[in-house]
Each structure stands twice: as C-alpha cells, then as structure tokens.
C-alpha positions in Angstrom: 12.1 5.3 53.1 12.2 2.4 55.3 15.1 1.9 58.3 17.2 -0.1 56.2 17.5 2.5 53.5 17.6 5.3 55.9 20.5 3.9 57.5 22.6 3.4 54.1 21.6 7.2 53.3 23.3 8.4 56.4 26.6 5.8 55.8 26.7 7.2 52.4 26.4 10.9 53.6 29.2 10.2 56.1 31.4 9.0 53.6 31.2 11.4 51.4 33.9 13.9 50.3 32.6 17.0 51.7 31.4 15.3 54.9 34.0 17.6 57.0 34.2 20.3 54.5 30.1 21.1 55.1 30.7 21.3 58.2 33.3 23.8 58.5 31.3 25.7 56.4 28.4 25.7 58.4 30.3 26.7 61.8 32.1 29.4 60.1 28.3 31.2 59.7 27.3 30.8 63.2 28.1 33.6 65.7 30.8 33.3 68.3 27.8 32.9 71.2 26.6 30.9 73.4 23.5 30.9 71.8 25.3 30.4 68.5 27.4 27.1 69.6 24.1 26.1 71.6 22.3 26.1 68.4 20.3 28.7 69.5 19.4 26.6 72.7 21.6 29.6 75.4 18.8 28.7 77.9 19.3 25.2 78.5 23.3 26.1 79.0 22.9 26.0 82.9 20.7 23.1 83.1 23.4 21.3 81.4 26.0 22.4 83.2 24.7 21.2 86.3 23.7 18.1 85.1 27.6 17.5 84.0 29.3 18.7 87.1 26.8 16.1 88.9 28.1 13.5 86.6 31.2 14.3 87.1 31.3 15.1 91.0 31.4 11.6 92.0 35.0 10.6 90.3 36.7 14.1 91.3 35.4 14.7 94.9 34.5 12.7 98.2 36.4 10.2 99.6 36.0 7.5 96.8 37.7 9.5 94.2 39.6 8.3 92.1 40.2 11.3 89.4 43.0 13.9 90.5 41.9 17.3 89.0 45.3 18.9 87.2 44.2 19.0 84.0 41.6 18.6 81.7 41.0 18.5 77.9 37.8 20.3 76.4 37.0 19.0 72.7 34.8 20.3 70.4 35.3 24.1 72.7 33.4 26.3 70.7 33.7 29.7 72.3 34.8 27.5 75.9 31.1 27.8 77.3 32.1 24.2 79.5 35.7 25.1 80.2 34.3 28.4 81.7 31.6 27.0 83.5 32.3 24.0 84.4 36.3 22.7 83.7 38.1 25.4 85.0 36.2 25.7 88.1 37.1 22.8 89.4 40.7 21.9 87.3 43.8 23.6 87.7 44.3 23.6 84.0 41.9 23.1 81.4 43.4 23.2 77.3 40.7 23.9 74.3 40.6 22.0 71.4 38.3 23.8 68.9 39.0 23.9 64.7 36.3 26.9 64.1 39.5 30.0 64.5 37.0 32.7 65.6 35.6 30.9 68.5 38.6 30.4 69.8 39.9 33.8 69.6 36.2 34.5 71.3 37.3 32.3 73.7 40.0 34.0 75.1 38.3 37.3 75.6 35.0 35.1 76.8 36.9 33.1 79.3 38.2 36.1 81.6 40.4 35.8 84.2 40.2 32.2 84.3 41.2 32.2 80.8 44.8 32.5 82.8 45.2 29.1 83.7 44.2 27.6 80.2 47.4 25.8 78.7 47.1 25.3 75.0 44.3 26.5 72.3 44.5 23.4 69.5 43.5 25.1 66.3 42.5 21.6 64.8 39.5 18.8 64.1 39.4 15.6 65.8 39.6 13.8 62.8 43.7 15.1 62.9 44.4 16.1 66.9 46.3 14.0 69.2 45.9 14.6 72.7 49.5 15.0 74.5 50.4 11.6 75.8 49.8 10.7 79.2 48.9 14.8 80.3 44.9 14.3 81.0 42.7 13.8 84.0 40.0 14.4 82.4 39.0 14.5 78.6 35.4 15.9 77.6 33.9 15.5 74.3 30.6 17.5 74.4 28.2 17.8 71.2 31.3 17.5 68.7 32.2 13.4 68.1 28.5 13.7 65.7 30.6 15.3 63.2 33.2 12.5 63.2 33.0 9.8 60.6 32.8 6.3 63.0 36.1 5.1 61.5 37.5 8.7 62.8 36.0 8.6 65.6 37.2 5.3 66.9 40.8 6.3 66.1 40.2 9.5 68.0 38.9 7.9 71.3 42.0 5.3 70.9 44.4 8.7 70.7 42.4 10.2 73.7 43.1 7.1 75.2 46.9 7.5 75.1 46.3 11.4 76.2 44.8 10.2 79.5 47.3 10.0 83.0 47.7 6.6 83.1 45.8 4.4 85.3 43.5 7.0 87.1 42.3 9.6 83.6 38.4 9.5 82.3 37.1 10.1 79.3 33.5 11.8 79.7 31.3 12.0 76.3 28.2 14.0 76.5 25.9 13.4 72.9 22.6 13.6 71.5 21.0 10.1 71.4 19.0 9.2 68.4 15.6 7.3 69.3 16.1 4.5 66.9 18.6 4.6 63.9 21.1 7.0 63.4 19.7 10.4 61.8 22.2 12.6 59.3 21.5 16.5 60.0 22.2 17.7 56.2 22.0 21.6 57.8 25.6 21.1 59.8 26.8 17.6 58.4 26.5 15.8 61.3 24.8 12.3 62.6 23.0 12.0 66.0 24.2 8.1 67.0 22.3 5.6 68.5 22.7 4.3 71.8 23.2 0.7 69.6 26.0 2.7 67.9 27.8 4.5 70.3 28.1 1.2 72.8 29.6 -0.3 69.4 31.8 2.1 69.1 33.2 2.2 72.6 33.6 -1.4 72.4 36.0 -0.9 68.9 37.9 2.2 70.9 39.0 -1.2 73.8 36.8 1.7 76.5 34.8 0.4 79.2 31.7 2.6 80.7 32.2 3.6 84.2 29.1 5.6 84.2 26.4 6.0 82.2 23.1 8.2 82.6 20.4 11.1 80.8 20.9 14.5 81.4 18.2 14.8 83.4 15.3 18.0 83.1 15.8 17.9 79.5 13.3 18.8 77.2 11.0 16.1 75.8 10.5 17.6 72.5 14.8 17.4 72.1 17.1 14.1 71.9 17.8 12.2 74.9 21.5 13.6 75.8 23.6 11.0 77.5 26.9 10.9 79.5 29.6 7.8 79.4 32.6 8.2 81.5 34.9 6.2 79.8 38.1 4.3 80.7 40.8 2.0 78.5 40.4 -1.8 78.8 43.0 -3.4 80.8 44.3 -6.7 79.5 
C-alpha cells in the first residue's frame, strides 16, 4: 500500500462509527496498572517522569517563571500514574480527567495521601469534557489526544484553551510521534500523529509552541515521544 493510500486508510478508520466505541472497549480489558495503562511498558514510567518534570521545571521554577503552580489538569489519567508522580508533587491541586470508571476508582486508592488535594475526578472523554474556564495553570495531555478524531481534537485544545488562567496557563502535550505518515493502531483505535500533523493541528487550535523537545533516553526500537508546551495566540 503506498503512503497515499495508507493515509486515506487511517482517515477512513478515524471516521468511522465505532472509532471511540473500540476504544472504550479496548481500555475496559486492560488492568487498572501501571503496567496496564503503560501498555505493558511499567519500566520506562520513571524515565519518563523525569524527562517531563525537566520539561516542565523551566516555566514553574527559577527566577524566569512564568507558570504559578495552583492547579493543574491531568487528561487522559488512567489510574493517575503522572498526577501521582509528577503533578501533585509540585501543584497544590491537580484534577483527573479519565473516561475508563475503574481506573479512576483505582486512582483514588493508588494516589494515597496525596490523593487529598485532588479537586475533581471527570468521568468523561475529551471528545465531550470542557475544562472549567479560566481554573488551570497547567493542562497535561499525555498518551491520550491519539484517540481523538483531528476535528475533536482541535475543538478540545480550543476548550483547554479557555480552561487555562488567563495570560500566564500552559498547555503541555506529551505524544508518540510517527516517523513519517500517520499510523492507525487497529488493537486500541488509535492513530500515532506525525510531527507534520500535530504542528497542523496546533496551528487550527490558534496555539503557539513555547517549547518543544524528545523525551530523551527513550528506546530506539519505540516512537519518538515529544513534548509542546503550548499557549493561545494573542491577537
């Protein structure tokens, strides 16, 4: 199948009725773990952990920063392996978005004591939340906007764009990167972007890239995983 063909297969599986439905399906068979939610990846979890609060560091502490730290959104939760590690470490109050029901009653037994200063649980997809207006320092959409159709995922980055504190709130997206076109994963319904895509799509969400690097020490055998830190145009 040549590119051209390849990339009308994985438009035409996005569209399709049961894009969403699939996936639900498939997340509802995968244990509440962090092995589970890391697709069976648990020992790259601190690597990448790291590699965010690095990432992150430079916007939230030292004397050029410019991102106060009082609350924080995590989409795409799971069982809240990145609130527990990294969000609520270093936020005073992190909330979970996460549409898979047993993770997030996981969640709150995985989560501890710190589980305490978590606001809200959002038992919904992206494709239908809203973040609350104007309540985020931080939003952080890890491995989650690949099962997002692009027209639903652009409206979801404008929404997250109204959730942000004015002036001063990030958006950070952490996401496979697909070598060369984008590639459909039939197994969880979901499509790994290309760098070509995702800039598109930041463009269409009016976002402008603060930041942008690789997760570094990652595995050559895995997709390039890249971080944007993202913030609305200003006209």
């Amino acid at each position: 199948m040549d590119a051209q063909s390849e990339g009308k297969d994985t438009k035409d599986k996005m569209n399709s009725e049961d894009f969403y439905t699939n996936a639900i399906s498939y997340w509802e068979g995968i244990p509440a773990t962090v092995d589970g939610v890391m697709g069976g990846f648990a020992n790259l979890s601190t690597n990448d952990v790291t590699g965010s609060k690095k990432f992150l560091s430079s916007f939230i502490t030292g004397p050029e920063a410019s991102v106060a730290t009082n609350r924080a959104l995590d989409c795409g939760a799971g069982i809240g392996r990145v609130s527990k590690r990294l969000l609520l470490p270093l936020f005073k109050e992190v909330d979970l978005e996460e549409q898979n029901p047993s993770f997030l009653e996981r969640a709150k037994e995985y989560l501890g004591e710190s589980g305490r200063r978590v606001g809200q649980f959002f038992p919904t997809g992206l494709q239908e939340f809203a973040p609350i207006k104007g309540h985020y320092d931080v939003i952080w959409c890890q491995w989650v906007l690949s099962h997002l159709r692009d027209a639903d995922l652009i409206l979801f980055l404008k929404r997250c764009c109204q959730g942000l504190v004015p002036h001063s709130g990030i958006i950070v997206v952490k996401e496979n990167i697909a070598r060369d076109e984008d590639e459909f994963d039939d197994n969880d319904s979901s499509v790994t972007r290309s760098m070509e895509a995702f800039l598109r799509i930041f463009s269409e969400s009016n976002l402008v890239i603060l930041k942008q690097e690789l997760q570094p020490r990652w595995p050559e055998n895995m997709f390039e995983v890249a971080l944007f830190a993202l913030k609305p145009k200003t006209t």
